[in-house]
FIVEX-490404 format. One record per residue: residue number from 1; residue in one letter; x, y, z negated of N, C-alpha, C in turn. Coordinates in steps of 0.02 Angstrom, whole numbers. Atoms other than C-alpha are relative to their C-alpha. Example, Ala and Ser with C-alpha at 12.3 -4.5 7.8 and 13.67 -1.06 7.14 Angstrom:
2
[pt 1 A [45 -59 0] [615 -225 -390] [45 60 0]] [pt 2 S [-42 -59 3] [684 -53 -357] [-39 55 -37]] 
//
This chain:
64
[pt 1 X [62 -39 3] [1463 86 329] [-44 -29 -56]] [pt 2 X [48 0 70] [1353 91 167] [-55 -39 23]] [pt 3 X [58 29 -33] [1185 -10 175] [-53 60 -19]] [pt 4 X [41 -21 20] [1020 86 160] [-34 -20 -57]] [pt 5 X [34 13 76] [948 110 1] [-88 15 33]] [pt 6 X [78 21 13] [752 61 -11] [-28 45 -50]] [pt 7 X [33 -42 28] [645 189 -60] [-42 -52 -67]] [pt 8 X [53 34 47] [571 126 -255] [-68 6 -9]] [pt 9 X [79 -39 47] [415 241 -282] [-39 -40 81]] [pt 10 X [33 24 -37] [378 155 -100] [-4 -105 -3]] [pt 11 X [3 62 31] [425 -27 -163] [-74 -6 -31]] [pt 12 X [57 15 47] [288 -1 -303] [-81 -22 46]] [pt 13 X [58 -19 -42] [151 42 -177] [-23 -21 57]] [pt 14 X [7 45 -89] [156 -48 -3] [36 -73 -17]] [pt 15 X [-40 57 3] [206 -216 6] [-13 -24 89]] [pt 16 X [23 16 -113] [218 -315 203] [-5 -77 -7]] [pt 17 X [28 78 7] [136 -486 240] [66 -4 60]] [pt 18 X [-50 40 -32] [243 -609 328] [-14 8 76]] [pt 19 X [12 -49 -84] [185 -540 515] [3 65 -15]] [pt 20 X [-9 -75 3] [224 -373 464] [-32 45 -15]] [pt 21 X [31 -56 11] [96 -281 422] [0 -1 -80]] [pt 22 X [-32 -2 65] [103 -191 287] [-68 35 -37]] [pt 23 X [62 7 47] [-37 -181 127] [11 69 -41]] [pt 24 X [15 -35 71] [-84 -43 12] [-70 15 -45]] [pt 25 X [70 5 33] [-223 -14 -125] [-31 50 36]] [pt 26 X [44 -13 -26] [-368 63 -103] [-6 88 -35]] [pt 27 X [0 -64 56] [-378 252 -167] [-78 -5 -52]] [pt 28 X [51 -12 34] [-501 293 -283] [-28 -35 -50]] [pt 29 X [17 58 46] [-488 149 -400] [44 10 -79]] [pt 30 X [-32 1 62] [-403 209 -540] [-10 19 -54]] [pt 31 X [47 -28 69] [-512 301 -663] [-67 12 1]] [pt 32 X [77 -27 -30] [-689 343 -691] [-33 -48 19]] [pt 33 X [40 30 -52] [-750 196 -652] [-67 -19 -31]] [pt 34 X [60 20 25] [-899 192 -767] [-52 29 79]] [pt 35 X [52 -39 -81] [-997 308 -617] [29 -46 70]] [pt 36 X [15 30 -91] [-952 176 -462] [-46 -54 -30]] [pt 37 X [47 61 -2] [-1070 34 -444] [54 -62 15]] [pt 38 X [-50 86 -7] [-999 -157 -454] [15 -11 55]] [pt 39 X [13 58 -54] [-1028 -174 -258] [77 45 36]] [pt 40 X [-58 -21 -29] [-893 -29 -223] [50 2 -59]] [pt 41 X [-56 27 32] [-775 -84 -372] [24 -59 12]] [pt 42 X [-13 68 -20] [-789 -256 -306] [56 7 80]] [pt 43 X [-27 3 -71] [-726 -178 -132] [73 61 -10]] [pt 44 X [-47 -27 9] [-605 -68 -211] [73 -65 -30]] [pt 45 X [-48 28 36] [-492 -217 -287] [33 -31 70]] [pt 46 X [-67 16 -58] [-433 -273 -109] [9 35 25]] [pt 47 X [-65 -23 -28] [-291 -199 -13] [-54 29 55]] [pt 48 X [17 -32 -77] [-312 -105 143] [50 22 17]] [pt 49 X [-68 -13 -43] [-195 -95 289] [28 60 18]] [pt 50 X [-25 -56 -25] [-90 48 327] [5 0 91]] [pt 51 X [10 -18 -72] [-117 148 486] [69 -1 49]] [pt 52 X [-47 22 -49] [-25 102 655] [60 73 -16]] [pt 53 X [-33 -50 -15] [47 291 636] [45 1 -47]] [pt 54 X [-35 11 43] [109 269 459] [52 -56 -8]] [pt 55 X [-38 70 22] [186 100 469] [76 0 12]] [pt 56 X [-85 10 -23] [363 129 565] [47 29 -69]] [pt 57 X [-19 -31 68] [411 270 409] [-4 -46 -51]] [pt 58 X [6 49 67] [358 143 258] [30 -56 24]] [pt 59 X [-72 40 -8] [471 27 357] [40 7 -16]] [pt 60 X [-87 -24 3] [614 110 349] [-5 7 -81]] [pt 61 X [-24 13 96] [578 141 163] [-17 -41 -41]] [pt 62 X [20 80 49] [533 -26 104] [63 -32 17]] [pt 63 X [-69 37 -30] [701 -78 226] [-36 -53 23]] [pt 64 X [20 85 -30] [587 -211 304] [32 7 75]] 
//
């Protein structure tokens, strides 16, 4: 039996801390950013956790 192949375009984008949960950016941080203020560019550069509902799916395609 073949192994499962690991989704890439979900590699790029989620990664999983060492208890399992698993990280992704923040939307809204990628252009434009002359119009945000420093205090929500400062809060756009860390991660935020993916939801309990999403997480089992981006398992299976990360293969964690």
């Amino acid at each position: 039996m073949p192994k499962m192949k690991s989704n890439n375009a979900s590699k790029k984008r989620f990664r999983a801390n060492k208890n399992g949960v698993i990280k992704r950016g923040c939307q809204n941080a990628g252009h434009k950013m002359t119009n945000k203020t420093s205090k929500r560019k400062m809060r756009l550069r860390n991660g935020e956790q993916v939801s309990k509902a999403d997480a089992p799916k981006i398992k299976t395609a990360l293969g964690v």
